[in-house]
Wavefront OBJ file of the C-alpha trace (Angstrom):
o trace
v 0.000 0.000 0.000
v 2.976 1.944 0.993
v 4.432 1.817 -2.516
v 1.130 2.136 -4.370
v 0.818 5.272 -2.284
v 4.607 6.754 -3.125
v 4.120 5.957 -6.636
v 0.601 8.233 -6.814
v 2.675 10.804 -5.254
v 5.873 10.416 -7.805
v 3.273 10.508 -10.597
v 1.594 14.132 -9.216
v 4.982 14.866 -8.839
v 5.949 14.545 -12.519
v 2.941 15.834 -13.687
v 3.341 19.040 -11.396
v 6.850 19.250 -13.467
v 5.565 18.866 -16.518
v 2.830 21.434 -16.275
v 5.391 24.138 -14.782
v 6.881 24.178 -18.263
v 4.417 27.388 -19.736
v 4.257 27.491 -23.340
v 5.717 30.667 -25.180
v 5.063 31.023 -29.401
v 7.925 32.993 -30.874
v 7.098 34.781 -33.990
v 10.868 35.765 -35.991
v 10.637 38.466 -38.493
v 12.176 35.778 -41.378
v 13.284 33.065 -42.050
v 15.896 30.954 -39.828
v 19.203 32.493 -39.682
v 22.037 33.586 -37.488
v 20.355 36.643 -37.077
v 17.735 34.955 -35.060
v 21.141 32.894 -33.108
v 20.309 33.725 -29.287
v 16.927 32.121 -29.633
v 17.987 28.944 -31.153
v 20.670 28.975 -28.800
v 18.815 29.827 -25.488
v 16.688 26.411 -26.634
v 19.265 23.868 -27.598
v 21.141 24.933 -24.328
v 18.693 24.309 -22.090
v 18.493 27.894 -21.253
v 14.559 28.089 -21.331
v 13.964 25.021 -19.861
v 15.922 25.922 -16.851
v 13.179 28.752 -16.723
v 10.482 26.186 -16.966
v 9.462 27.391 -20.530
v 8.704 25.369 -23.780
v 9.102 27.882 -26.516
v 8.392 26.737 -29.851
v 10.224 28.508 -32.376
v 8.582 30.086 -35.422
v 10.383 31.585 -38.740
v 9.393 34.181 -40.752
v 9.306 34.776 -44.550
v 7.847 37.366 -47.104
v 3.951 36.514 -46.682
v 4.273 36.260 -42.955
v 3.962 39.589 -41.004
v 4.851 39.379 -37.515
v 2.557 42.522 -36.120
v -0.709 40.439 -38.007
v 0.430 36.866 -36.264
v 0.866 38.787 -32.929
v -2.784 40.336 -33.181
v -4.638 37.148 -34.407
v -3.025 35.407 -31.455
v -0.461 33.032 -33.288
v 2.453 34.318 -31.202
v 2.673 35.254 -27.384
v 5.781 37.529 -28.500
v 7.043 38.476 -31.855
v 10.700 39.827 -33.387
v 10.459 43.388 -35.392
v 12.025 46.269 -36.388
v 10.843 49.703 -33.697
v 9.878 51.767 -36.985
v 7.126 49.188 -38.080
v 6.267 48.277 -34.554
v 5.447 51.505 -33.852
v 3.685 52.226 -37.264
v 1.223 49.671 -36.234
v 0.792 51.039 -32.833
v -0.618 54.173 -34.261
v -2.556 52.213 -36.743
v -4.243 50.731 -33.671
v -2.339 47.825 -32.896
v -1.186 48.075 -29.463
v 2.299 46.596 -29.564
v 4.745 47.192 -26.521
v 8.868 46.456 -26.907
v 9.487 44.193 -23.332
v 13.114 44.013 -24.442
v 15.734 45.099 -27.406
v 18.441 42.288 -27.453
v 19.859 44.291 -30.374
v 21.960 47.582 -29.652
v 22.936 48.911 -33.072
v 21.168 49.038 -36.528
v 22.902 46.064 -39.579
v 20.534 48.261 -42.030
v 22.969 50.150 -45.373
v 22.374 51.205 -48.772
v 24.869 49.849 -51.015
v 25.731 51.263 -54.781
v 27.367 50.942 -57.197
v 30.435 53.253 -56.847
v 30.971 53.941 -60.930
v 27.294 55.810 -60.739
v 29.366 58.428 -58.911
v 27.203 58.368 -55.978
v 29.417 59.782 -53.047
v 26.457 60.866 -50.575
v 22.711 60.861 -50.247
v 22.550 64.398 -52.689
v 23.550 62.248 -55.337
v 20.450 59.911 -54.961
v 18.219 62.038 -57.027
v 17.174 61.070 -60.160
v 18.523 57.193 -59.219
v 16.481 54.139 -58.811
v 17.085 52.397 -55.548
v 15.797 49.528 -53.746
v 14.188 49.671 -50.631
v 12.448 46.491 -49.265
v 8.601 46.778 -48.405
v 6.148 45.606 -45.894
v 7.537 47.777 -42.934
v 11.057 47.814 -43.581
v 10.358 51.038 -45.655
v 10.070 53.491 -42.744
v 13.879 53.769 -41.902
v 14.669 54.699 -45.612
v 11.453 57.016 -46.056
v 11.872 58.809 -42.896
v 15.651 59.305 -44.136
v 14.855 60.158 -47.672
v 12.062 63.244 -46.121
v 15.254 64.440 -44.072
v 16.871 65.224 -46.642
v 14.166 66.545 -48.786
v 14.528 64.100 -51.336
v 11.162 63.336 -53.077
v 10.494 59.239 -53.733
v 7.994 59.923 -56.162
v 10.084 59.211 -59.500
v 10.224 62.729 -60.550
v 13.377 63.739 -61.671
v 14.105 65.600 -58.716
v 13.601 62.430 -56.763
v 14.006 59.045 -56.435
v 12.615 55.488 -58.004
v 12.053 53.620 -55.091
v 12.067 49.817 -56.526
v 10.278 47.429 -54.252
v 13.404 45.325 -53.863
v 12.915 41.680 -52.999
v 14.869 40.039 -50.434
v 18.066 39.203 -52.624
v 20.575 41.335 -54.031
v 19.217 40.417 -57.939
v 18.380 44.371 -58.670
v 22.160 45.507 -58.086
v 23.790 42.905 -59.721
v 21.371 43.182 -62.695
v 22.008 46.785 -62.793
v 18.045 46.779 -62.163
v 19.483 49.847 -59.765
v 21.990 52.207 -58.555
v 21.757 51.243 -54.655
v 19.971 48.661 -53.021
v 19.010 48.396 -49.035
v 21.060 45.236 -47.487
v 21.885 44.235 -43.976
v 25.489 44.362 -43.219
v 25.263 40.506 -41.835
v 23.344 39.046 -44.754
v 22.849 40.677 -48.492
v 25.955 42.508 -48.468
v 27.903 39.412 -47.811
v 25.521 37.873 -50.851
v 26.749 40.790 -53.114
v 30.661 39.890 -52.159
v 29.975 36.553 -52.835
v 28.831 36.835 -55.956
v 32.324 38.385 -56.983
v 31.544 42.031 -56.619
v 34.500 44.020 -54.911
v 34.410 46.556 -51.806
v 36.099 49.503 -54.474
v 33.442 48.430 -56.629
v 30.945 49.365 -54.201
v 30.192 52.669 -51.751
v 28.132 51.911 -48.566
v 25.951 53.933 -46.187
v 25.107 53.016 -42.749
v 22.265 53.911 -41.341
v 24.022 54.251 -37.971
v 26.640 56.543 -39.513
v 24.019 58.811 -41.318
v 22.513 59.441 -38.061
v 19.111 58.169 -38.926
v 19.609 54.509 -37.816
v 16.472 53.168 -35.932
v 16.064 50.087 -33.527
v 16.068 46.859 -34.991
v 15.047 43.311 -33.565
v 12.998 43.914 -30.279
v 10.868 41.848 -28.362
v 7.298 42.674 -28.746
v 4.006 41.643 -27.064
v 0.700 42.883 -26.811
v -0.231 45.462 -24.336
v -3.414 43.706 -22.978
v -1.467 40.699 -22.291
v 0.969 42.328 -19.824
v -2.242 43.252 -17.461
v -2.010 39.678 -16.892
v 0.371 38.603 -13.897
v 1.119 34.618 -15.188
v 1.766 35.928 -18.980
v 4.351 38.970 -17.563
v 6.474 36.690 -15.193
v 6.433 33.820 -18.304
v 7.769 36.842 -20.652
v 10.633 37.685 -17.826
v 11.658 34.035 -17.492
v 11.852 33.919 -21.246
v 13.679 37.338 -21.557
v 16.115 36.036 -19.271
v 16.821 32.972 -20.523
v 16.682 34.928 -24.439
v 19.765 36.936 -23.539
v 21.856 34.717 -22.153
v 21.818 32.741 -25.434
v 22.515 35.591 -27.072
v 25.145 36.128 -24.358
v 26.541 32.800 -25.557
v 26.433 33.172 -29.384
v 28.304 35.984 -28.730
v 30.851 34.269 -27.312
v 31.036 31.282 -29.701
v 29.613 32.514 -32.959
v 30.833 29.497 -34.912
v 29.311 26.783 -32.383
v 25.960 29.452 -32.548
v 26.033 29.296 -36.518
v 26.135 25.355 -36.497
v 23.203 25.127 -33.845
v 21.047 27.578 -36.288
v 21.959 25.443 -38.916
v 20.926 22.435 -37.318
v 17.453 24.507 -36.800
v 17.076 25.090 -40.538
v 14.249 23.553 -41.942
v 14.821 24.113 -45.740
v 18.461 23.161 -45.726
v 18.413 26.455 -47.499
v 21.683 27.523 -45.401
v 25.514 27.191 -46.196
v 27.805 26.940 -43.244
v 30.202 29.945 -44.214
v 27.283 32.081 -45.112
v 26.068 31.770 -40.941
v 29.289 31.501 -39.745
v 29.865 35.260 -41.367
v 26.792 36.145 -40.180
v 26.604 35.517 -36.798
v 29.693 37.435 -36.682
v 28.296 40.044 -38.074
v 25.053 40.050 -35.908
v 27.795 39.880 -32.864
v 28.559 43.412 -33.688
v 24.958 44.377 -33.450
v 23.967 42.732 -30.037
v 27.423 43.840 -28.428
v 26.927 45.871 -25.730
v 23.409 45.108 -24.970
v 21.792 43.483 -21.919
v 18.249 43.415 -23.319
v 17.022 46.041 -21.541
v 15.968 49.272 -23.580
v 17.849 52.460 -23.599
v 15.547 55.007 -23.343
v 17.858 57.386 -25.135
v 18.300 55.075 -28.334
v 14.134 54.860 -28.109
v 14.117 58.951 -28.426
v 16.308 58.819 -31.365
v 14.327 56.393 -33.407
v 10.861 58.106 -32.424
v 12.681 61.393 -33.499
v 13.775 60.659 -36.654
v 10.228 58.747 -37.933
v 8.536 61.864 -36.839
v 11.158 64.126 -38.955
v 9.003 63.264 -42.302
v 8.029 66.582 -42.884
v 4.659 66.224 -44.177
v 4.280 62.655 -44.113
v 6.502 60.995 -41.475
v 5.937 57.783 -40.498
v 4.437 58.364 -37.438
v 2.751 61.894 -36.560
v 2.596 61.587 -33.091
v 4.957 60.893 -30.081
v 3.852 57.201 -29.090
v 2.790 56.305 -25.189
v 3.288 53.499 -22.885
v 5.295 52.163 -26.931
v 7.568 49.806 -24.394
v 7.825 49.290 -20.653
v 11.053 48.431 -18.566
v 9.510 46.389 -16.116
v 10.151 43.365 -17.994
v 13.460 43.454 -17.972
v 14.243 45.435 -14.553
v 12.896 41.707 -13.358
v 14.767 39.559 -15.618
v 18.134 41.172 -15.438
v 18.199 41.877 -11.390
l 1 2 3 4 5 6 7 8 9 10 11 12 13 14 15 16 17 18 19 20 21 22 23 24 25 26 27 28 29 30 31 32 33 34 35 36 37 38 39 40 41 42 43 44 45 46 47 48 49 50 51 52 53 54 55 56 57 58 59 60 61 62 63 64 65 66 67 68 69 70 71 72 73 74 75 76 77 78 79 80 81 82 83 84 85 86 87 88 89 90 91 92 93 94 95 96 97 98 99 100 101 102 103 104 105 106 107 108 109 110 111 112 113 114 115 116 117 118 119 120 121 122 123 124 125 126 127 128 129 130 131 132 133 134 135 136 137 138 139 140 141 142 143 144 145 146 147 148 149 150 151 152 153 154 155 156 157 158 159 160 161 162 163 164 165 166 167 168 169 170 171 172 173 174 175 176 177 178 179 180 181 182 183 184 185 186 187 188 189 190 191 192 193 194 195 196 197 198 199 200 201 202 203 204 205 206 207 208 209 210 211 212 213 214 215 216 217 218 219 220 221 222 223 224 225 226 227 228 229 230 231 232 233 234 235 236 237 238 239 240 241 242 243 244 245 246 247 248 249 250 251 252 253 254 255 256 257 258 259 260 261 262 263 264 265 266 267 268 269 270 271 272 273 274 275 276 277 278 279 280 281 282 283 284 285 286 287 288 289 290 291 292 293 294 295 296 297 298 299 300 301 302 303 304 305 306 307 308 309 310 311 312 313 314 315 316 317 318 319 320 321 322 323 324 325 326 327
């Protein structure tokens, strides 16, 4: 009776386990790739189930939109860029950034350097690439600093809705096109295309770079006290995989690779890419600085008379997530 008795309590016992572990939907912003390394990471370490989480991993691609999974409930927490994230907050989607793994911005226009392009003046009357479905705002907002129209008028600029490849520089389809310094300017290198041949501009060193790659959840789910301590366990346990692939970018690159679905990969591509994304995340606990937050919100408001947002967001991201996590 004794042991029929133990074993009923072993059994609750396991079960009790079992149900600790809360479920947490991540929604990436694409498709699975280095720059996506801490998650991957934090999971094949054992990182989130130390925190008693079972996070189940979901990639991106160009007809998925994180902001409409979020909303329709198909992800507790999404991946995105601040300038669309906060686009759709003032479209009515109440998004709020819980934590910004990512300190500095990969985003660059690269051109051809025989167009005699030397700085953004020399962009009228050239056809660039931007790519679409909210990764627009950064180069818009940039483009109405300047005063440069995008309406194809010869004063302005053909903005070519650039897929996600590198075909429309190559193919002389344009003069610049919009890459990230860890993935499609790598892919223009690669396909034989020299540095000299080419002259860059960083978003971060025209002053008008904007957050990238923040943690996102909706705002009506934080009123609720079991979905907030789930998102602080899983912050925690986020960042110190990214902690980790920073400090062994070729052992994070083979762990994303082992994560990739479509075998659609190549080793040396990640390997360079995670290195890359290194750069980005150095420096950065997680937590949001406020003052990198007033920068971005600045420059999407400086579109003159059609910025991309038009007023100064509230309660846009809260600290409270990771003021738990981190201390």
């Amino acid at each position: 009776m004794k042991r029929i008795i133990a074993g009923a309590i072993a059994a609750v016992a396991l079960t009790g386990t079992a149900q600790a572990q809360d479920e947490v939907n991540l929604q990436l912003k694409w498709v699975t790739q280095a720059q996506f390394a801490g998650y991957y990471v934090a999971q094949d370490q054992g990182f989130y189930e130390e925190e008693n989480l079972d996070v189940t991993i979901l990639p991106g691609g160009p007809d998925i939109a994180p902001p409409q999974v979020l909303a329709g409930g198909g992800a507790d927490v999404m991946v995105d860029w601040m300038p669309s994230a906060l686009s759709a907050r003032e479209k009515g989607l109440p998004i709020v950034n819980i934590a910004q793994p990512f300190k500095s911005s990969g985003l660059m226009l690269t051109c051809w350097k025989d167009t005699g392009i030397t700085g953004p003046e020399d962009f009228r009357g050239r056809t660039i690439g931007v790519w679409f479905f909210g990764n627009e705002y950064p180069f818009l907002s940039w483009m109405s600093q300047e005063g440069i129209p995008t309406d194809a008028s010869d004063d302005g600029i053909t903005v070519l809705k650039q897929g996600f490849n590198v075909d429309p520089l190559l193919q002389r389809q344009a003069d610049c096109i919009s890459v990230m310094t860890y993935n499609e300017y790598g892919q223009v290198l690669d396909a034989g295309v020299t540095e000299d041949e080419l002259v860059t501009f960083k978003y971060e060193d025209q002053g008008v770079a904007t957050l990238e790659d923040g943690l996102y959840v909706l705002e009506e789910n934080l009123e609720d006290e079991a979905f907030r301590d789930k998102m602080v366990r899983f912050v925690r346990a986020s960042m110190k995989g990214w902690k980790w692939a920073e400090e062994n970018p070729e052992e994070a690159a083979m762990i994303v690779l082992d994560n990739d679905a479509t075998g659609a990969q190549s080793e040396e591509h990640q390997v360079y890419m995670m290195g890359e994304i290194a750069k980005l995340t150095e420096g950065a606990n997680g937590a949001l600085d406020v003052a990198d937050y007033e920068r971005t919100v600045e420059t999407l408001l400086a579109g003159g008379s059609d910025p991309v947002i038009s007023a100064q967001p509230e309660g846009a991201y809260t600290l409270e997530i990771t003021d738990e996590a981190l201390n």
